[in-house]
TORPA-82170 format. One record per atom (N, C-alpha, C, O): residue in one letter; x negated, y negated, z. Coordinates in steps of 0.05 Angstrom, whole numbers, plus 5000, padded with zeros to 4 digits. Layout:
AXYZ
...
This chain:
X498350235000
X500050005000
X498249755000
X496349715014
X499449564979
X497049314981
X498449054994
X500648954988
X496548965013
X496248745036
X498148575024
X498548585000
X499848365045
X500848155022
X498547995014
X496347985025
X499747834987
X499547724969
X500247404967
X501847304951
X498947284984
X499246964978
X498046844961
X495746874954
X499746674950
X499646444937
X500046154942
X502246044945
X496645964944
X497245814951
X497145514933
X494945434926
X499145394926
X499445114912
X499544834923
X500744804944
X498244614911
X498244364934
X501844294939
X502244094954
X504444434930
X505444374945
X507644594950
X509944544956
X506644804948
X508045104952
X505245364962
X502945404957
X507445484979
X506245784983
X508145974974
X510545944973
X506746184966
X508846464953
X507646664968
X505546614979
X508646834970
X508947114982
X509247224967
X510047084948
X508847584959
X510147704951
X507947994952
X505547974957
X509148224945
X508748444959
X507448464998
X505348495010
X510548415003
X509748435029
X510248775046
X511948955044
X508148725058
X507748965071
X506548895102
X504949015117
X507448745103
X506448685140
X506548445146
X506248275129
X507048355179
X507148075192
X506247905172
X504547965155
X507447645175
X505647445162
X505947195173
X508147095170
X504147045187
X504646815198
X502446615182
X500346635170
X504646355190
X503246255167
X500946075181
X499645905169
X500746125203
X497545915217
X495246115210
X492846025210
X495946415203
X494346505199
X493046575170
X490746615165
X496346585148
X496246615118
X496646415105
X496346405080
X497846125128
X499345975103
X495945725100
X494045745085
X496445575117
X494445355125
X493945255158
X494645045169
X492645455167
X492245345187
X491445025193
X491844925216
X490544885174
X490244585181
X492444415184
X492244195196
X495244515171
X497644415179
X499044625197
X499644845188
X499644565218
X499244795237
X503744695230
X505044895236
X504844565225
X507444545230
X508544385199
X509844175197
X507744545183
X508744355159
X511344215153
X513344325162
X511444075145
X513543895123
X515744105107
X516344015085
X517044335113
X518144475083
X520344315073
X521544185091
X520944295059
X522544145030
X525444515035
X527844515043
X523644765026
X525744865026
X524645215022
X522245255014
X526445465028
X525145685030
X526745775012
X529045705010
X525346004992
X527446094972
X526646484974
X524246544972
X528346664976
X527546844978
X529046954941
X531146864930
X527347164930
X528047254908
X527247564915
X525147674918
X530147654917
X530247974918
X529148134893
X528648084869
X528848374910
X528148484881
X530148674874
X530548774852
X531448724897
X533548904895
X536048854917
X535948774941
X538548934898
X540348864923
X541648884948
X543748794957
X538949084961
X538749104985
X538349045008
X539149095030
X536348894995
X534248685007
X535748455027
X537748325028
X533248495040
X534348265064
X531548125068
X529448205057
X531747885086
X529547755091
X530147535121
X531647335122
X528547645142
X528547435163
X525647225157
X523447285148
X526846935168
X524646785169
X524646705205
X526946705214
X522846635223
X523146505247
X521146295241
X519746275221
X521446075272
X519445875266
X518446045300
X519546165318
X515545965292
X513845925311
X511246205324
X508746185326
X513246445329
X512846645336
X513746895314
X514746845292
X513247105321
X514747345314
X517947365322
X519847445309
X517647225358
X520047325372
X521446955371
X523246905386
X520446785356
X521446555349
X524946505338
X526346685327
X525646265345
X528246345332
X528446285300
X527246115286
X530546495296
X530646465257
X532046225245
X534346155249
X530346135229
X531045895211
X532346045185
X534445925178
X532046185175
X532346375148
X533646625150
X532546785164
X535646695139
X536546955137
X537847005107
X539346835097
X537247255091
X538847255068
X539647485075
X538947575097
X541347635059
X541847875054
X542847905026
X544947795022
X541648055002
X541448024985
X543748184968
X543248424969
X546348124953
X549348294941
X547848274916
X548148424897
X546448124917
X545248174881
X542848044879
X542247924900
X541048034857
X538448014865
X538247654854
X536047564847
X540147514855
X539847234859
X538647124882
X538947194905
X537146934873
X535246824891
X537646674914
X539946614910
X535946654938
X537246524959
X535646284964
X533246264963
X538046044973
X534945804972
X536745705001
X539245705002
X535245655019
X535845365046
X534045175048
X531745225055
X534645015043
X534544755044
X533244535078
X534944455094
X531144495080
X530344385109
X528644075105
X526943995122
X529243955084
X528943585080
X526843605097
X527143495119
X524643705092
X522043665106
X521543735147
X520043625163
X523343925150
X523243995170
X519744075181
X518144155164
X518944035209
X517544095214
X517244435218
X518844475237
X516244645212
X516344915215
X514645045212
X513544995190
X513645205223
X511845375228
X512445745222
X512345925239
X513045745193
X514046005187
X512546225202
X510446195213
X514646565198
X513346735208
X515546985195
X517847025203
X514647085182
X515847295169
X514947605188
X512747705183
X517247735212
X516547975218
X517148195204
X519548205196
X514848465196
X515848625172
X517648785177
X518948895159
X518248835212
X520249065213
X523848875207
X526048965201
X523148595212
X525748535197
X526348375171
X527248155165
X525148655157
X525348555130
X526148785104
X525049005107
X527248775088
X527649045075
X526848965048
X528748825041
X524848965023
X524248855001
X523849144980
X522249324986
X525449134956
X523649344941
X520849254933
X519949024935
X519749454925
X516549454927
X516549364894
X517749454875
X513949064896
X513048954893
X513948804877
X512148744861
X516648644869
X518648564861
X520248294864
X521648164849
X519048244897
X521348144907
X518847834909
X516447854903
X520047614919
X517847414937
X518947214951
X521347184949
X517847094964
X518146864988
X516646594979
X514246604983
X517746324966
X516846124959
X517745914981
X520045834981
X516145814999
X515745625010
X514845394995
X512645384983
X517245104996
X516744984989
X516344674993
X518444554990
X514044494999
X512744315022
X514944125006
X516144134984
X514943905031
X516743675029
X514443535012
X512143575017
X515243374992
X514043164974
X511343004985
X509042964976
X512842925011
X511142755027
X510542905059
X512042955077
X507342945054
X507143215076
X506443055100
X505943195120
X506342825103
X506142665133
X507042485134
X506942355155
């Protein structure tokens, strides 16, 4: 099974083949320890698929939840909220290697 897969852009991160925890002080940018997001979009790969997001921790409370009836993308919307994503893998269900997680920074990151 291969590690996730970040992708990092000056004003997006992507995910995709996830296969374990992912926090983002440790995958996304630790130099912005509480970013700006604009908005989180999850794209199933299948319509089974689910996806928790929390802020802060593992055991943080959830900002994000989809559950996927068809493999249309899910988008929420956070006008530059401050957040500190954290994707735990046991609550998450994704077909394999298919699916991804686009985090996307507010315009204006301070």
């Amino acid at each position: 099974m291969a590690a996730n897969v970040v992708k990092r852009l000056p004003f997006s991160v992507t995910i995709d083949t996830i296969d374990a925890d992912w926090d983002w002080g440790v995958s996304g940018n630790s130099e912005d320890v509480n970013p700006r997001i604009n908005s989180i979009t999850f794209v199933p790969g299948d319509d089974t698929d689910y996806l928790t997001v929390r802020d802060g921790s593992l055991t943080g409370p959830i900002i994000f939840y989809a559950l996927a009836l068809n493999t249309d993308e899910k988008v929420q919307y956070y006008h530059g909220a401050l957040i500190w994503p954290v994707i735990e893998f046991s609550e998450i269900v994704v077909a394999g290697g298919t699916h991804y997680v686009l985090f996307e920074f507010w315009p204006h990151r301070r």
